[in-house]
Structure formats: C-alpha cells, structure tokens
C-alpha positions as CSV (number, residue, x, y, z in Angstrom):
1,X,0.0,0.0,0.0
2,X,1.7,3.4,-1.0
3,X,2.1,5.9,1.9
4,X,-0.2,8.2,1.1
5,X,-3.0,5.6,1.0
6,X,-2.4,4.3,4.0
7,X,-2.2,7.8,5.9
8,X,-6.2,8.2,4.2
9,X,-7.2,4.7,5.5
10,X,-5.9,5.6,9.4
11,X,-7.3,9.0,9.1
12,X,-10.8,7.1,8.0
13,X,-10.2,5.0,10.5
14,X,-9.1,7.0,13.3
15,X,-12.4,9.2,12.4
16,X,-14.6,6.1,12.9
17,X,-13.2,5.4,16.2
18,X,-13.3,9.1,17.2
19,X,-17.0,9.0,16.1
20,X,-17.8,6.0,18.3
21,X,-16.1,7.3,21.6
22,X,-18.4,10.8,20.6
23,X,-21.4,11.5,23.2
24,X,-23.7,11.3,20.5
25,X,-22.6,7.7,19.9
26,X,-22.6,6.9,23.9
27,X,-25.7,7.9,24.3
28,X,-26.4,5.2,22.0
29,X,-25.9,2.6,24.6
30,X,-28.7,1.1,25.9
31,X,-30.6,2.5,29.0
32,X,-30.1,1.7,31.7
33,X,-26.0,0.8,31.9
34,X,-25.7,1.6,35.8
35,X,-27.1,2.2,38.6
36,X,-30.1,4.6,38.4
37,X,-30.3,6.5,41.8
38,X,-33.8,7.6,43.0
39,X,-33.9,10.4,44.9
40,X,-36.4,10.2,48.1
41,X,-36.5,13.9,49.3
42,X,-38.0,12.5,52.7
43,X,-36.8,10.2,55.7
44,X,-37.3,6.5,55.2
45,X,-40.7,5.0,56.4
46,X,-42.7,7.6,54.9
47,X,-45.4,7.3,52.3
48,X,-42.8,8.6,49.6
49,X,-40.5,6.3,50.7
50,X,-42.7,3.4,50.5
51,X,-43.8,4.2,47.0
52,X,-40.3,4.6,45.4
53,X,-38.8,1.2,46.6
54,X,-42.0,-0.5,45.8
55,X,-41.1,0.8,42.3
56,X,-37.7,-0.1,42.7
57,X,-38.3,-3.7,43.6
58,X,-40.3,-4.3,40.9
59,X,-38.1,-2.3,38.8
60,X,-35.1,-4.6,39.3
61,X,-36.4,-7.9,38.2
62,X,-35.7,-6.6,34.7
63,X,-32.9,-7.3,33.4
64,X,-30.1,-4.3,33.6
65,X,-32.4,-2.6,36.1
66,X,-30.9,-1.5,39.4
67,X,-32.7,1.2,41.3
68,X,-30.6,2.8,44.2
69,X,-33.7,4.5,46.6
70,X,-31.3,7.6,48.2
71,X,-32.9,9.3,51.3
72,X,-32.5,13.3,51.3
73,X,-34.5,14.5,53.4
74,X,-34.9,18.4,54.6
75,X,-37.2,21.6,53.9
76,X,-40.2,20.3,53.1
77,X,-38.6,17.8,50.7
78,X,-37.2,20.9,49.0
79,X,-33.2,19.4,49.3
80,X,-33.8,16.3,47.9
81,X,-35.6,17.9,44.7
82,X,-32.9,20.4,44.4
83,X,-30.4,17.6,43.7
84,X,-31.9,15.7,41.2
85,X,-33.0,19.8,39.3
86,X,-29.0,20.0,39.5
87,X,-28.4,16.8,38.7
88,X,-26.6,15.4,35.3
89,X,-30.0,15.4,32.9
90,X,-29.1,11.3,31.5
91,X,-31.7,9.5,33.5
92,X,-29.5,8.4,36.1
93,X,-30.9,10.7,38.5
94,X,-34.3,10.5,39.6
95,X,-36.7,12.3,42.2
96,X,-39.7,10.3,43.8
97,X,-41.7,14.3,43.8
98,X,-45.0,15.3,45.6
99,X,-47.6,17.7,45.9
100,X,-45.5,19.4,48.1
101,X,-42.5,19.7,46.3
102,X,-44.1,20.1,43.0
103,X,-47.4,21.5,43.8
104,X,-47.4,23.5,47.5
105,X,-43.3,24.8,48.1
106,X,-43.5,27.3,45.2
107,X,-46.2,29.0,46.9
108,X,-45.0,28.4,50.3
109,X,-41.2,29.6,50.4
110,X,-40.1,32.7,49.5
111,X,-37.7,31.3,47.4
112,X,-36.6,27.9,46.3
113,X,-33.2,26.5,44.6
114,X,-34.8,25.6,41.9
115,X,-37.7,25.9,39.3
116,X,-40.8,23.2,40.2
117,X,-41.5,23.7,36.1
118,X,-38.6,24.3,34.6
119,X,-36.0,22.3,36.3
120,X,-37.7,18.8,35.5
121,X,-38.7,16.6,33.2
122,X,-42.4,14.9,34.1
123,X,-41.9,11.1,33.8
124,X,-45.5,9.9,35.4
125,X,-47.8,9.6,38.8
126,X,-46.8,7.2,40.2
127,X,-50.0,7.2,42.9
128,X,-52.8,9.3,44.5
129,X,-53.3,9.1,48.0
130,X,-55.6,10.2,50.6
131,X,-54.4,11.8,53.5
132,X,-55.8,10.5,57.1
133,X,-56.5,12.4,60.9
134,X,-55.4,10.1,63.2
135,X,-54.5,10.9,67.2
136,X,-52.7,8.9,69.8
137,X,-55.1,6.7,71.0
138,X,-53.7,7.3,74.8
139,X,-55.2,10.9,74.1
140,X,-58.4,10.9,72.8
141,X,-59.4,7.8,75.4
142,X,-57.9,10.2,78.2
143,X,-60.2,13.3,76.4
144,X,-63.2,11.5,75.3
145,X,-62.4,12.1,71.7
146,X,-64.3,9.6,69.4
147,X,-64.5,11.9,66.4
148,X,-63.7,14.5,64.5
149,X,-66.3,17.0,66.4
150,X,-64.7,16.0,69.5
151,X,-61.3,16.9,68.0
152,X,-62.4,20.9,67.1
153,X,-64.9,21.1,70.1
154,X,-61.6,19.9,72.4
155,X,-59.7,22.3,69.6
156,X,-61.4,25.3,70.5
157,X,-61.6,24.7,74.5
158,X,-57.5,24.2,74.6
159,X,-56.2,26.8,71.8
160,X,-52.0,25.9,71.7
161,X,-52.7,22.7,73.3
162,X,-52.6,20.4,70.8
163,X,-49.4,19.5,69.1
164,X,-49.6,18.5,65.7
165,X,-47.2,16.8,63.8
166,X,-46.4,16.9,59.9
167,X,-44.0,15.5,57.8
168,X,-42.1,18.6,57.1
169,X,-43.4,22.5,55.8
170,X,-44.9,22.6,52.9
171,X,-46.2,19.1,52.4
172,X,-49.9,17.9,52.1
173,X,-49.5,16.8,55.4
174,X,-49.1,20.1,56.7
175,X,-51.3,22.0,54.3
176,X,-54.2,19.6,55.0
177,X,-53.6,20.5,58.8
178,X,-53.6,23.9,58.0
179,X,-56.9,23.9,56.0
180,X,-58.3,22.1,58.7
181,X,-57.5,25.0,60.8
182,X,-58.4,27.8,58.7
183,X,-62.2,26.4,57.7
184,X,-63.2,25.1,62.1
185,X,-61.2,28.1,63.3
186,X,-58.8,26.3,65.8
187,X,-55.2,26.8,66.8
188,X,-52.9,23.8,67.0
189,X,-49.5,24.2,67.5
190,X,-47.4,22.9,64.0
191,X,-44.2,20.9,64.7
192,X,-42.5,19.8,60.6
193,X,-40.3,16.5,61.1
194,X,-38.0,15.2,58.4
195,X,-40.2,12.5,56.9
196,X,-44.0,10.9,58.3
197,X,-41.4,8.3,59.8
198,X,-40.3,10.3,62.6
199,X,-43.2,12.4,63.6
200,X,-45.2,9.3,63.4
201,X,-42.7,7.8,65.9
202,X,-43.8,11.3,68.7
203,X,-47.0,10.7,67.6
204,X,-47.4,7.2,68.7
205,X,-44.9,8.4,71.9
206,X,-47.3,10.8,72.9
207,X,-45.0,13.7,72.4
208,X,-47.3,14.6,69.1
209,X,-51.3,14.3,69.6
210,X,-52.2,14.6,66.3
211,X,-51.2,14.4,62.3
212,X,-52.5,14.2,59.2
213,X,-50.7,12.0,57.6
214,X,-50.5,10.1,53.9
215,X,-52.4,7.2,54.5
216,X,-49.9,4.3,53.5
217,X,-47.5,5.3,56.2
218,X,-50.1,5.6,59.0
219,X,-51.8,2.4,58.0
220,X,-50.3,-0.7,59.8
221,X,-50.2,1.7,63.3
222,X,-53.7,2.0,62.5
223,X,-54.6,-1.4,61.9
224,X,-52.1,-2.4,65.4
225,X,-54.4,0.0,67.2
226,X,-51.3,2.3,68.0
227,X,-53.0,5.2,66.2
228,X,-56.7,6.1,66.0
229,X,-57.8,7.2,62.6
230,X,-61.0,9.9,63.2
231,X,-61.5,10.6,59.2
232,X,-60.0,10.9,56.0
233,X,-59.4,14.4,53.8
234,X,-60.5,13.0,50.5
235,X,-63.8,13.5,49.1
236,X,-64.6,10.0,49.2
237,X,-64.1,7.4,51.9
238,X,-61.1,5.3,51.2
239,X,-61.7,1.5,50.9
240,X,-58.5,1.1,52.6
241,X,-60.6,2.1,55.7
242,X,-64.2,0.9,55.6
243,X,-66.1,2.9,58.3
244,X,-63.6,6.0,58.6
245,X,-65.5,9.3,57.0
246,X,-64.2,11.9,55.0
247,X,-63.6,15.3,56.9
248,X,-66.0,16.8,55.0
249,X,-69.0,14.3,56.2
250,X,-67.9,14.1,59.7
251,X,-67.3,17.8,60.5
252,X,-70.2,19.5,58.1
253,X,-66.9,20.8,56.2
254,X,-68.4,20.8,52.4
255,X,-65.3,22.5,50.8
256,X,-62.7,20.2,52.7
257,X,-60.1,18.6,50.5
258,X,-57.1,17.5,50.6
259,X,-54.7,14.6,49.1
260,X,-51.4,13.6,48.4
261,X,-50.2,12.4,45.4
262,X,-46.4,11.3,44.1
263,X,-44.2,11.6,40.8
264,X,-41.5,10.5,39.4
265,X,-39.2,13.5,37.3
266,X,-36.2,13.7,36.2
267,X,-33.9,16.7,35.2
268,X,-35.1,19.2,32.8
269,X,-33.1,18.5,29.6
270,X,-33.4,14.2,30.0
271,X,-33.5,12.9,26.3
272,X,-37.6,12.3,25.3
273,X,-36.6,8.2,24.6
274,X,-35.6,7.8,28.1
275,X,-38.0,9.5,30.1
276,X,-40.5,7.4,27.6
277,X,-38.7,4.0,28.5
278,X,-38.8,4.9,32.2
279,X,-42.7,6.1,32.4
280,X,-43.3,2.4,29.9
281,X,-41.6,0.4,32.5
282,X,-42.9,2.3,35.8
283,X,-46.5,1.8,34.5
284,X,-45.6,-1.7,33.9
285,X,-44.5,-1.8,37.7
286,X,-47.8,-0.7,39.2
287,X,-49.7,-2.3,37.1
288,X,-48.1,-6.1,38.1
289,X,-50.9,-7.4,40.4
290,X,-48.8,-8.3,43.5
291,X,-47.6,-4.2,43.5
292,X,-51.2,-3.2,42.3
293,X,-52.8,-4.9,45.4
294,X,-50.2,-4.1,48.3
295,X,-50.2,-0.4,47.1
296,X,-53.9,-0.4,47.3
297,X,-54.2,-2.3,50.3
298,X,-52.6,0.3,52.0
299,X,-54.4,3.0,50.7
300,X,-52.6,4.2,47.8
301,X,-54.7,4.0,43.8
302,X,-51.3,3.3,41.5
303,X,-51.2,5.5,38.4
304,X,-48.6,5.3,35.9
305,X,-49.8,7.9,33.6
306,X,-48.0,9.6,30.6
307,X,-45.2,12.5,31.1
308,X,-47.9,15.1,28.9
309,X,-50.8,14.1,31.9
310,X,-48.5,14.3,34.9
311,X,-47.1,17.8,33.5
312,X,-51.0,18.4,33.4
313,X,-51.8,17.7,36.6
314,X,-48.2,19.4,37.9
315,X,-49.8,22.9,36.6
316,X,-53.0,22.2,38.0
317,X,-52.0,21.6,41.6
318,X,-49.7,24.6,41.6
319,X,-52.5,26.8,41.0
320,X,-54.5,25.1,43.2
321,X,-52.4,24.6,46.4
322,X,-51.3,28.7,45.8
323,X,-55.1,29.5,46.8
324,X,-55.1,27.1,50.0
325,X,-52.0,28.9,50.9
326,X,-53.2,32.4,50.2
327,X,-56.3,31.0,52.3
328,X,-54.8,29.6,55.2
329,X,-52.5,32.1,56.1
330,X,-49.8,29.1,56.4
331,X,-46.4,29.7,56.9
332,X,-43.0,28.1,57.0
333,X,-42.3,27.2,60.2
C-alpha cells in the first residue's frame, strides 16, 4: 500500500473510532447501563419512601435494572428535589416528587433553589393518595375524643394545646392540617419533622397528639391500634378504611379537600426516549398485580400515567395549592 493511501485509511479510521467514543454515539448505549439512583426527598418510612422502593423492587427484576432509593430529606422535601433539578439530565438521576415539592413549596417559600417547572422533566404519577386524621389513642381515650367534632370542640376549649405533627413545611400533610385549621377556626401548634417516619414515631410516643398523615404510612399503626384514625381528607371514603369518614362528612366541612399524590421526574433537559422508556416500565410496575394490590391495600390508587398528563396535573395543583396557601395564612415554620 503506497504511503499516502495508507495515511487516508488511518485517518478514515481514526475518524470512525473518534466517532464511536463521541457522546452522540454513547448515548447510543442502551438504557439503563448503571445504577439509576432515585432520589427520596424524605426520611425513610414515609409514604414517599414506601412508594419509590415499591417501584424499585419491581423495577429490578428486569434485566439491567438496578434502582438505588437515596434518602435526602430536609425543607419540606425541598433538598432532595434540588439535587436531582441540579443533577446530570441522562436519566441516572431520579426524584420520587410530591404535591409538596411540585405543587405547594413554590407557593409556600419565599424562594426555592430551583424551578418546580422548569428544572424537571415529568416522567408519570406514580399514585394518588388520601391523606388520614389520626390521634394517639392514649389521648383521645384520656379526652373522650371519638371523632372529629370532639377533635375541634376539644380544639377550640385548649387553643395551643394540641401538638400537631407533619411530615415537614410545605407538604400535604401540613397543608391539610392547615386547612383544617383555617375552615373550624382552631389553633394547633405545628411541629415539621424530616419524613411521616419520625413524627409518626412522637406521635405514637405521645409527644405529638395529632397528624395528618398520607395514608400508607399511618396504616399498619392503624390497623395495630397504636394510632386512632378519626377521618379521612379525601372526598370519598377510602376503601383502605371501611367505616372511617371523609372530613368533609364528619365535620359538616363541604369544601374540605385535601390529598397527596407522588411523581416521578427527572432533570429538565433528559433525552424524550428515556424518560418514555422509564414512564413504559414504571406503568408496567404498578400495574403487576402483586404491587397493584399491596399499594392499594394500603391506601394508595397506582397511576402510571404519561409525562404530557403528569405535566397536566403538575400545573394544576400549583395553581391550586397557591389558593389554599393564600387561604390559610400558612407559613413556614
């Protein structure tokens, strides 16, 4: 081979190889190719928590699939969702989201790290959840409190006395508390916690005497009796809890609402193929009957819808949770 052909044939060649190491040809590979970390901006043993590594077990009897559930909790789930917003945008970086950090902290906080809209990439619901009024039981026996009447009517005797719990500012939990507040006109005192895992932990101590909490989290304390459960803030009873009204029922409260739900996003800028693969195989997750029926067992209704409806339902609850904010008065705490 003369020398100037073969300098053209390593050039050609060198080119080819240069063109396989490019990103464009990496991002070829297929997904997933490591470890995809899920971001849980609460502390373990919450409803979020419980919902991501139901996911993530399901998730990882497929082959290549290994889902890594990462606990950040802090301000109102608001650290947690700031790293995965800051995070590389190649789907290996994910954020278990809820109404609180995607629907309520916006309007909330003065300010936020990062953009609820902008920063993220909708993927899908995951599942909608009623939230539940439950009291330590060592209470309402010792205060004759049977129901949610008794609640407001013991409420309004003891203004400051009652401690409630919530899993941190800005979440459902709290909001729903707040709501509660605003529309029987009582003052209890709001303590945020980390995560429903610890402030359910005071609560069944005693140190907490009420929450409202997602109901998945509060649900085996309530079946062990260690929490009583007066009603639920849905507008429909939960089948999860035959016999337990809605807030709205037991208290006369007709405009009483309020419940959770939680989404997985990813960063803004996460190629359309792999946010499609993810929300394809999530679906496929929730909808398996053994995660189906656990999820709803414990109150949760799985979801799994497309990135376009959860983006829908994202801009919805923003403008509604701004109003219940604006309404209640609440505050970060």
């Amino acid at each position: 081979m003369q020398p100037i052909r073969r300098r053209v044939v390593a050039l050609l060649l060198s080119g080819s190889l240069a063109a396989l190491a490019s990103p464009a040809a990496l991002a070829a590979d297929p997904y997933p190719s490591k470890p995809v970390r899920l971001v849980v901006p609460f502390a373990a043993g919450g409803t979020t928590d419980i919902l991501a590594r139901a996911v993530a077990a399901e998730l990882a009897k497929l082959p290549g699939w290994n889902v890594v559930v990462d606990n950040k909790p802090g301000a109102g789930g608001n650290i947690g969702a700031d790293i995965v917003a800051k995070a590389a945008p190649d789907g290996y970086t994910l954020l278990m989201g809820t109404v609180g950090t995607h629907g309520i902290n916006q309007s909330l906080y003065g300010k936020l790290p990062f953009d609820p809209i902008k920063d993220f990439a909708p993927i899908t619901e995951v599942a909608a959840v009623p939230n539940v009024l439950v009291v330590n039981p060592a209470f309402a026996q010792q205060n004759k409190i049977d129901s949610v009447k008794d609640l407001i009517a013991y409420a309004r005797a003891n203004p400051g006395k009652l401690n409630m719990a919530s899993s941190g500012n800005g979440t459902s939990i709290h909001l729903a508390g707040e709501l509660f507040k605003t529309q029987t006109k009582t003052f209890m005192v709001h303590f945020p916690y980390k995560g429903s895992g610890p402030a359910l932990t005071d609560l069944t101590g005693g140190t907490m005497q009420v929450m409202f909490d997602n109901l998945p989290s509060s649900m085996a304390l309530i079946k062990a009796g260690k929490l009583k459960a007066l009603a639920v803030t849905s507008a429909k009873p939960s089948p999860a809890l035959p016999g337990v009204p809605t807030i709205a029922q037991a208290a006369g409260l007709p405009q009483y609402e309020a419940s959770s739900w939680f989404g997985m996003l990813a960063p803004a800028g996460t190629p359309p193929e792999i946010v499609h693969r993810i929300q394809q195989e999530v679906a496929k997750a929730l909808g398996a009957p053994a995660v189906r029926e656990r999820l709803q067992a414990q109150g949760a209704e799985p979801v799994g819808n497309t990135p376009e409806q959860f983006a829908a339902l994202i801009r919805a609850e923003t403008t509604k949770w701004a109003k219940v904010v604006k309404d209640s008065g609440a505050k970060v705490d």
